[in-house]
TORGU-610462 format. One record per residue: x, y, z of N, C-alpha, C, O in turn. Coordinates in steps of 0.2 Angstrom, whole numbers, plus 5000, padded with zeros to 4 digits. Layout:
<recs>
XYZXYZXYZXYZ/...
</recs>
This chain:
<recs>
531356965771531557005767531057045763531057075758/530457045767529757095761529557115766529057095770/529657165767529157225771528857265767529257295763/528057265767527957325760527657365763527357345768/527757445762527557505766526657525761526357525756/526357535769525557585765525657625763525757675767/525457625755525657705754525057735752524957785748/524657715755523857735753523457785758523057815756/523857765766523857805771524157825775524757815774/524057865782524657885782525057945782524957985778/525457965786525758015782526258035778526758005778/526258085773526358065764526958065765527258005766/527358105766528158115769528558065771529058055768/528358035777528457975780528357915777528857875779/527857895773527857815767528157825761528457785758/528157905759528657915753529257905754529657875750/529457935760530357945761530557855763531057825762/529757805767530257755766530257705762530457655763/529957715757529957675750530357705746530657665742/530657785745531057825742532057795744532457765740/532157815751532857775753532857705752533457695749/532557665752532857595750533157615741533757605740/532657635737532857645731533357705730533657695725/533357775735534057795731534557765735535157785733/534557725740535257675741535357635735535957625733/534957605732534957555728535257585721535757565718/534857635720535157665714535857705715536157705710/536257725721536957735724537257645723537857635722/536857595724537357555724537357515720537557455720/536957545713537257525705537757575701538157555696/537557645704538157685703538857655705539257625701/538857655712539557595713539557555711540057545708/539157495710539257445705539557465698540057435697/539357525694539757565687540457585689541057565687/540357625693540857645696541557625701542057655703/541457555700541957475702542157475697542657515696/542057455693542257415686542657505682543257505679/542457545684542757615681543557625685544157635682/543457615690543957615693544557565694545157595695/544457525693545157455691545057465687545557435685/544557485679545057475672545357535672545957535670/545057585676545557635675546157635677546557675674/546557585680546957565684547657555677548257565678/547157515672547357485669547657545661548157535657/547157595661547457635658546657675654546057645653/546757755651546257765648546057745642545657785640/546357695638546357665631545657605634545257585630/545657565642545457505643544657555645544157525644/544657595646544057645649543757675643543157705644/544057675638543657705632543257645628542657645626/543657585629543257505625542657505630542057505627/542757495635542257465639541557525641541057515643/541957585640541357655641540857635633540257625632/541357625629540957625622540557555620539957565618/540757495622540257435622539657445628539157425629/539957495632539457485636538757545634538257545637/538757575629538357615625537657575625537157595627/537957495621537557455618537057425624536457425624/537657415631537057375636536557445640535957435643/536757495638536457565639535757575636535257605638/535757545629535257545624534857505624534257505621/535057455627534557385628534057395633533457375632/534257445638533857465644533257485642532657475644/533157555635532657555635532057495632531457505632/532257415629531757365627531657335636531057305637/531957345639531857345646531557375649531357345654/531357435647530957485652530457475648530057515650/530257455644529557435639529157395642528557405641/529557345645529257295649529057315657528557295661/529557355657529657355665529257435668529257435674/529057465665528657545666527957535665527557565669/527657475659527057475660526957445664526457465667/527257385667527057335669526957345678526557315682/527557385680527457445686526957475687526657465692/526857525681526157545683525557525684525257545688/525557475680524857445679524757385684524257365685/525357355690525357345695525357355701525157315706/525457435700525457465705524757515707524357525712/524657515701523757555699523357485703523157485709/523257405699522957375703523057365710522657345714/523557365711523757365719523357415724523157415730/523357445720522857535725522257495724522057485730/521957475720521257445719521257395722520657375722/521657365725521357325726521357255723520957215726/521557235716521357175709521957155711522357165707/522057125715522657065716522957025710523457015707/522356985709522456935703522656965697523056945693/522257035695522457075690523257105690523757105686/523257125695524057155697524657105694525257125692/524357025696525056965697524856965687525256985684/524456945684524356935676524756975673525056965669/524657055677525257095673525857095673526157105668/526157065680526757055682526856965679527356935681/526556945676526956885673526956905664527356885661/526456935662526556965656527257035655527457045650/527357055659527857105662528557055660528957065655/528657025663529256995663529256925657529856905655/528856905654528756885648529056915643529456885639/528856975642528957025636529657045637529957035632/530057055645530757075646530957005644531457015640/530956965645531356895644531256895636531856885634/530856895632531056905624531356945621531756935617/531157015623531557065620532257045625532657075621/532557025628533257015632533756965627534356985626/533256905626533556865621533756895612534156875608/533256935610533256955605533857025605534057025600/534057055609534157105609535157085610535657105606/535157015617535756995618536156965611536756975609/535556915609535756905602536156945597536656925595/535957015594536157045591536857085593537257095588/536857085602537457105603538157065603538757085603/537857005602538356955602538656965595539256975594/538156935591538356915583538456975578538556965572/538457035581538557095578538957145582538757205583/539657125584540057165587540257185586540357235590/540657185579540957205577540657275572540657335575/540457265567540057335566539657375570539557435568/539457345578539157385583539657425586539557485588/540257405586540857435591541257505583541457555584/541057475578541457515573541057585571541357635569/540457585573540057645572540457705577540357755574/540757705583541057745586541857765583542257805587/542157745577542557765574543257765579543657815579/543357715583543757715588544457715583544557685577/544957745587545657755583546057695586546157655581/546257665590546557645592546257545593545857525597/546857495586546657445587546157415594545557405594/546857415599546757385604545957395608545657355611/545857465607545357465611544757455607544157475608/544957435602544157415597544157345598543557315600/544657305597544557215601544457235608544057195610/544557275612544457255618543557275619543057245623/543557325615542757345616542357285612541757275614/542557255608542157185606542057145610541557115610/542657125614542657065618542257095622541657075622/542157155627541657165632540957165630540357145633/541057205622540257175620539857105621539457095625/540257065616540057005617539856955623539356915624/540256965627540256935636539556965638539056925638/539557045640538857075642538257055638537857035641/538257055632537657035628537456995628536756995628/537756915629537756845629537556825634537456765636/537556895639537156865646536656935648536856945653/536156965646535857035646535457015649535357055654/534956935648534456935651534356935658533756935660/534856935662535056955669534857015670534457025674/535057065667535057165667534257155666533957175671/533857125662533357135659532957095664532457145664/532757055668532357025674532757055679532257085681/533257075682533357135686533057195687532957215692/532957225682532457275681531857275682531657315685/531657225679530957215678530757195688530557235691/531057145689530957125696530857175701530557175706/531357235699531357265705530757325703530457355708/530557335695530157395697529357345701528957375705/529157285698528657265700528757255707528257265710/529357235712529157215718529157305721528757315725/529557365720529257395722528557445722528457495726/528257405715527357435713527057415720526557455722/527257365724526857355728527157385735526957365740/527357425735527757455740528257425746528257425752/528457385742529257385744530057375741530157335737/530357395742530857435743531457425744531957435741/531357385750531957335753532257305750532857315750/531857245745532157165743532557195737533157185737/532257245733532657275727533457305730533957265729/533457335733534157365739534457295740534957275737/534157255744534757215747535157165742535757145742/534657135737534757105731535457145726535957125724/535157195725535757225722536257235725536757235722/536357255732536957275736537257205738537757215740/537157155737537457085735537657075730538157045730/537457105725537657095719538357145720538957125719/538257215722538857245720539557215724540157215722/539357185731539957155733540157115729540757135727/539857055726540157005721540657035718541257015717/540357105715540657135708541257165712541757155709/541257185716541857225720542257145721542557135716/542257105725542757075725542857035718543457045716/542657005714542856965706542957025702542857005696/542957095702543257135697544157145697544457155692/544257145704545357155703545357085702545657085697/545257025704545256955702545256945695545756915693/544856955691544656935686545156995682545356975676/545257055684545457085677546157095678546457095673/546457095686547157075688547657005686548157005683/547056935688546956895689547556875696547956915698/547456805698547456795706547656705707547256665706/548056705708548256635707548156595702548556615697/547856545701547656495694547256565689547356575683/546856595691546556635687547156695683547456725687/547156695676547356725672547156805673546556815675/547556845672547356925670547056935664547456925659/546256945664545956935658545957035655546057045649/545957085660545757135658545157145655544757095656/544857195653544157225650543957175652543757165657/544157105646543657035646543457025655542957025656/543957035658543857015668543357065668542757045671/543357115666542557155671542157135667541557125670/542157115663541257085658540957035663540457045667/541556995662541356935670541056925674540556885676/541356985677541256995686540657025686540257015690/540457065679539757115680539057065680538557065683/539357015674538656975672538556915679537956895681/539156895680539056825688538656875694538156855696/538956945695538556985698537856955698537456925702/537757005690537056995691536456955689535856975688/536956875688536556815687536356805695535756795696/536856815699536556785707535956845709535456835713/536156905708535456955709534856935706534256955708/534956905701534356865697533956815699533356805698/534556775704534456705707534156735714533656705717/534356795716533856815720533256815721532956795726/533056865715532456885714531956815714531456805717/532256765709531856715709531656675714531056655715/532256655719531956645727531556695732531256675736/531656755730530956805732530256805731529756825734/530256775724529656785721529456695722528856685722/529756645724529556585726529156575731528756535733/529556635735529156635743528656665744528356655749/528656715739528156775739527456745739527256705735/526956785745526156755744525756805741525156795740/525956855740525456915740525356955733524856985732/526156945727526156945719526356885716526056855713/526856875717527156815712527156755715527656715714/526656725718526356675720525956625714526156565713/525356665710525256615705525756685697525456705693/526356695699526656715690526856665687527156625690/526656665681526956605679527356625670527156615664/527856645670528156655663527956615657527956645652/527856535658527956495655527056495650526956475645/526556525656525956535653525856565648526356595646/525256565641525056585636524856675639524456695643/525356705635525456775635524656805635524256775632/524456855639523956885637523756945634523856995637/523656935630523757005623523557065626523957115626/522857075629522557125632522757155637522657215639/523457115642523757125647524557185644524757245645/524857115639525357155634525357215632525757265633/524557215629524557285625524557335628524757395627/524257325633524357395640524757425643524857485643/525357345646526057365646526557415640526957465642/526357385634526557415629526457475628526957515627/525757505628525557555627525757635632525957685629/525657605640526057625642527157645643527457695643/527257575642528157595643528457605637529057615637/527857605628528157605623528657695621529157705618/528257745625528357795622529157815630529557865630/529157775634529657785639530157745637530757745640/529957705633530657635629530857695624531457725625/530557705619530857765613531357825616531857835614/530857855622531357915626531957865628532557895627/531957825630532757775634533157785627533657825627/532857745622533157735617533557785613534157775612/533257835613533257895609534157935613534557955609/534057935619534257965623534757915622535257955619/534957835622535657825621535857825612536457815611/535657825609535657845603535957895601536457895598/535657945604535958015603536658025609537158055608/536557995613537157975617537757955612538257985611/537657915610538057865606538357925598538757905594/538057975599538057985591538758065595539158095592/538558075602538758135603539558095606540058135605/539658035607540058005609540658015601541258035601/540357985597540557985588540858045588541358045586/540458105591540758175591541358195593541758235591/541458155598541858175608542558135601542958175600/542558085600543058035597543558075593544158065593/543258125590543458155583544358205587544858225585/544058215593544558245600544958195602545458205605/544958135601545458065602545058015608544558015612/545557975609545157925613545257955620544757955624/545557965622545758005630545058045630544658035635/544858095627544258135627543558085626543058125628/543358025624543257975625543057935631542557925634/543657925634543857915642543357955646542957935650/543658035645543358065652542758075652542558095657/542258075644541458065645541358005650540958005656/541557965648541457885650541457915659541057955662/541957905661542057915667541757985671541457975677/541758055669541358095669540558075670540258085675/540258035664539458025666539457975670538857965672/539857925672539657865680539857915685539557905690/540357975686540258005693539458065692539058065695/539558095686538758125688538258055688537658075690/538358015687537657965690537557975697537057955699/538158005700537758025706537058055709536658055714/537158085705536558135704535858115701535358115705/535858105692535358065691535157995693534557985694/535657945694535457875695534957875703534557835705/535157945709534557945713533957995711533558005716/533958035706533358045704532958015702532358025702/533357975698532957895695532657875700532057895700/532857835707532657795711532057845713531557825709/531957895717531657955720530957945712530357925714/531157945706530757945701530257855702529557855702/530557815703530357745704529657755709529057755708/529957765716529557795721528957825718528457795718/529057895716528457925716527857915710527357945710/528257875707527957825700527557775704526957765702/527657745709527357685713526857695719526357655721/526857775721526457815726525957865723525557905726/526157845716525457925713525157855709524557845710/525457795706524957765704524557725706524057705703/524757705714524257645719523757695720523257665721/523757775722523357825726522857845718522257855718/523357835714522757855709522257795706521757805703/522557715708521957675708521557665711520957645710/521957705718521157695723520957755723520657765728/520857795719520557885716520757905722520357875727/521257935725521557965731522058025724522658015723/521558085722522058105720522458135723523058135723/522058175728522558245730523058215736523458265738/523158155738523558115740524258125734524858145735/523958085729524558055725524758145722525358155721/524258205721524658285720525358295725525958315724/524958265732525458305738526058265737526558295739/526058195735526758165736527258195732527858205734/526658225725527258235719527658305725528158305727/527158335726527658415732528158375733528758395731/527958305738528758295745529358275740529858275743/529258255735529658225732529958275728530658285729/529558325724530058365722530458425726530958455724/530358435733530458495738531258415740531858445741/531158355741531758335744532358305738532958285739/532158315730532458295725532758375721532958375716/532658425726532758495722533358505728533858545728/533458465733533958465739534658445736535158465735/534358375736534758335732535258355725535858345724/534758385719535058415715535458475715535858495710/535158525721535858545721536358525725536858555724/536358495729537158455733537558425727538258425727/537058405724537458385718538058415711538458385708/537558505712537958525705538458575710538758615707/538558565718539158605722539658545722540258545723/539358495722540058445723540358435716540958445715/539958425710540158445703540558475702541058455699/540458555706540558615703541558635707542058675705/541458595713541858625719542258555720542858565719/542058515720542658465719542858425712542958365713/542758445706542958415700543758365702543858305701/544058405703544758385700544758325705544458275704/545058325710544958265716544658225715544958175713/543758225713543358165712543858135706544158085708/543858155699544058155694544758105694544858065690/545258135699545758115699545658015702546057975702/545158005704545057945708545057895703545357845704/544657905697544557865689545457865685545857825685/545457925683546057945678546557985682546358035685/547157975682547658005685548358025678548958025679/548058035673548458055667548458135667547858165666/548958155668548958245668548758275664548558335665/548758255656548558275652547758275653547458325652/547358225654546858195653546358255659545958295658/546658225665546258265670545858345669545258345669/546358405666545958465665545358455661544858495662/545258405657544758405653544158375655543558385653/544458315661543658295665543558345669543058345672/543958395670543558445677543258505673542858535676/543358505667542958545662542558495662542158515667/542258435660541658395658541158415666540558455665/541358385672541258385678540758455679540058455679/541258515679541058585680540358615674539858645676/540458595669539958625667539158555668538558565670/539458505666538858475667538458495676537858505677/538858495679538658535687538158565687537658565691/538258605682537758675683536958665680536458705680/536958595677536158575677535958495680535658445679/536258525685536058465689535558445694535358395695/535258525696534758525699533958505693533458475694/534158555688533658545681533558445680533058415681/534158445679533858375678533658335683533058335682/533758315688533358305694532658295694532258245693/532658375694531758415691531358375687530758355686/532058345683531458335676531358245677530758225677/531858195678531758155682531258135686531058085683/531058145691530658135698529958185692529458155691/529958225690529358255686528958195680528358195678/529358155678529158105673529058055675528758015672/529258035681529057985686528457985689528157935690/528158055691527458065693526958075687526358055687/527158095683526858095678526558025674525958015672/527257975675527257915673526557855679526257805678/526557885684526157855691525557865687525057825688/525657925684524657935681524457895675523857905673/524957855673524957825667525157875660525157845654/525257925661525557975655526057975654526458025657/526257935650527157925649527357975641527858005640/526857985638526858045633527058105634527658115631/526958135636527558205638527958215638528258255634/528358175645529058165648529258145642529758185640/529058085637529558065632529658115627530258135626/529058155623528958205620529458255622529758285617/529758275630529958335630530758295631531258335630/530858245632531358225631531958225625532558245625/531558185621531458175615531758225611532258225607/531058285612531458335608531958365609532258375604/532258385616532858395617533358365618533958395617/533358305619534058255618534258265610534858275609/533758275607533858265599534158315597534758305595/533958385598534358465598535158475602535458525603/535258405606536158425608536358395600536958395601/536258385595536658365589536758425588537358435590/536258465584536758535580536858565586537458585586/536658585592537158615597537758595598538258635598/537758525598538558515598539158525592539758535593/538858515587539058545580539158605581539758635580/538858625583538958725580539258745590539758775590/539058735595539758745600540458725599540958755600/540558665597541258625597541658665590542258655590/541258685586541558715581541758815583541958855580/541558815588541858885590542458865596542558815599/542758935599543158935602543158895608543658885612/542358855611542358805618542758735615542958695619/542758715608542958665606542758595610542158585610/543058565613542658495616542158515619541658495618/542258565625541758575629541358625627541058645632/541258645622540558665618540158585618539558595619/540258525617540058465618539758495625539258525625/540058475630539758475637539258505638538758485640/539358585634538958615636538258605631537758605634/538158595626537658565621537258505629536658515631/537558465631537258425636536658455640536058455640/537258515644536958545648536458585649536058595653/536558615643535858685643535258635639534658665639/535358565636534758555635534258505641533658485640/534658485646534658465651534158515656533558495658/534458575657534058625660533558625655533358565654/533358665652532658635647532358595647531858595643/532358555649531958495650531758495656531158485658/532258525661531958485668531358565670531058575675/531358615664531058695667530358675663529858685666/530458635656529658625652529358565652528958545648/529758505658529158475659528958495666528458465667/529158535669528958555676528358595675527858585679/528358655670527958685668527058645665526558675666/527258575661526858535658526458505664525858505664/526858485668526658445673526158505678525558485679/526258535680525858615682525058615680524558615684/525358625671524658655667524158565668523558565666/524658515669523958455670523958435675523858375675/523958475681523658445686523258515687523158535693/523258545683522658615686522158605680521858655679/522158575677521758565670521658485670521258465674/521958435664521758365664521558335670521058295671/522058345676522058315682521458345685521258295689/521158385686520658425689519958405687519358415689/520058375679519458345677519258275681518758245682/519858255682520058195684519558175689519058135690/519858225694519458235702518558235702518158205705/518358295696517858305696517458225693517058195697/517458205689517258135686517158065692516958015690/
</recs>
């Protein structure tokens, strides 16, 4: 199960695209993974899809103390992999998941024993889906440090260029989740119909056993996680690097659900149905971002091993192949948006009322779906070189600026879909001025780089 691709030689196109498809299958089959659990509650009605969209905010937010651990620790694995520092490489990666295993416990804790006030900040109308968004809170929470070594595992085994184990791991996990999710929320002989509670279940046994993967991968492994040792005395000097590195790409995650969170408080004030079709709405656009993610991971792993081994103009030319086959991708994505809204749409929610309102979310989110893409795969190369400053910087300031756009759109005649669009136009902005930023430093910082 470990085949790891040369990305140091070679032709760029050819080691990028095969270290790229394992990860945007994988990142398609956490989308489906989301996108299971959406669909049988949907089943169940858009009252069970607003609880479980909105606890899922929280497991949304945890990701960025996740990606704290798991960005630097990529990097700085993937940097020494290029070099060559083996032993340096495996010290990061056990300081790497060190950090994710506390922050996991710290983080699950909180969602556990504060559910209630967590869940109440969204101002939900309806009893029922305020108990039901508690009980999914606390279920997900009380087991997070699965999501949270999931993570981490998959960004360190693919620092070293491979690609596979992460994909087949996860694509195990999604079948689990696809067969115990109508089990568990239907229920099925002795097993009771648990509802919301049933998808919490199914999500977290999922991804205990993708856990339990990783962990029999990394036991067999001779070449990084041969001497990792979690249980070892922390190395400060390793930590603070990691730190240093994914702390400004944890704040950008955080930020980003945060402000999610606050636009969601907005979406509410339209009712829970309107609620709903955010929810549902952004796991079918994950089709688009969740493989620019992946496509991002890739070229995060192929700019930082070429740039350990000073192969700049290597690790330049990837960023090209990468953004020339992720500007393809985004736009297929904002025509299928744009051209099949109501269909896709109807597959989640089938309330007539409900529907025109996701084909509004659907359609305008569409039209910046190439921009985001852009800006995705742009922070990803960026983050290869160890500069996770920018992308967060331009992120940041824009995520934060859909607040009064949203206020001041939704207050004129587009009303909710003054929200959508507040999304979308600052989405395009992001993906045009970090493309721009990314430009002026590889013709300037980056050029110093070469000369030195």
């Amino acid at each position: 199960m470990s085949k790891r691709i040369n990305l140091l030689e070679g032709n760029i196109f050819t080691s990028l695209t095969k270290l790229a498809i394992p990860i945007m299958a994988t990142s398609l089959i956490q989308m489906a993974y989301n996108l299971t659990d959406m669909i049988w509650i949907g089943q169940i009605g858009s009252n069970a899809v607003a609880a479980v969209g909105s606890a899922s905010m929280f497991g949304w937010l945890s990701t960025g103390m996740a990606v704290l651990a798991r960005m630097g620790g990529q990097v700085m694995v993937a940097q020494k992999w290029g070099a060559q520092k083996r032993e340096e490489a495996t010290e990061y990666a056990s300081n790497s998941l060190q950090l994710g295993i506390f922050f996991s416990i710290v983080f699950g804790l909180i969602m556990f024993l504060f559910a209630k006030p967590l869940i109440a900040f969204f101002n939900l109308n309806s009893a029922t889906v305020i108990a039901d968004a508690e009980v999914y809170l606390k279920i997900t929470g009380g087991a997070i440090i699965f999501q949270f070594v999931n993570q981490i595992f998959s960004g360190l085994i693919t620092a070293t260029g491979n690609s596979r184990t992460p994909f087949l791991t996860t694509t195990v996990g999604l079948f689990i989740n696809i067969i115990l999710d109508p089990v568990f929320i239907f229920g099925v002989g002795p097993i009771p119909p648990m509802g919301v509670a049933g998808a919490a279940w199914a999500t977290i046994i999922a991804q205990g056993v993708v856990s339990l993967l990783f962990v029999f991968y990394a036991i067999k492994d001779t070449m990084l996680f041969h001497q990792v040792n979690v249980f070892q005395k922390p190395n400060w000097i390793c930590q603070k690097e990691i730190i240093k590195i994914g702390f400004p790409t944890a704040i950008q995650s955080m930020t980003f659900t945060a402000i999610s969170m606050i636009i969601a408080r907005l979406i509410a004030n339209f009712g829970d149905a309107a609620v709903a079709v955010q929810k549902v709405g952004s796991q079918i656009e994950s089709i688009s971002w969740m493989t620019a993610d992946g496509f991002s991971v890739a070229i995060n792993s192929f700019i930082a091993q070429n740039y350990g081994a000073k192969n700049i103009e290597r690790a330049k030319k990837g960023y090209k192949s990468a953004l020339s086959l992720i500007s393809i991708w985004g736009t297929l994505s904002t025509l299928l948006l744009i051209f099949l809204a109501e269909p896709i749409f109807k597959i989640f929610i089938t309330e007539t009322a409900v529907i025109p309102v996701g084909v509004d979310y659907l359609v305008i989110l569409g039209v910046s779906q190439l921009f985001m893409c852009v800006e995705i795969v742009t922070a990803g190369a960026f983050s290869g070189f160890g500069k996770t400053l920018p992308p967060s910087i331009v992120s940041i300031t824009f995520t934060v600026a859909r607040i009064p756009m949203a206020l001041f759109l939704s207050s004129t005649a587009l009303g909710l879909s003054g929200i959508w669009w507040s999304i979308s136009i600052s989405s395009i902005l992001k993906g045009v001025i970090l493309f721009v930023l990314f430009m002026i430093y590889e013709k300037t910082k980056l050029k110093e780089t070469v000369k030195q």
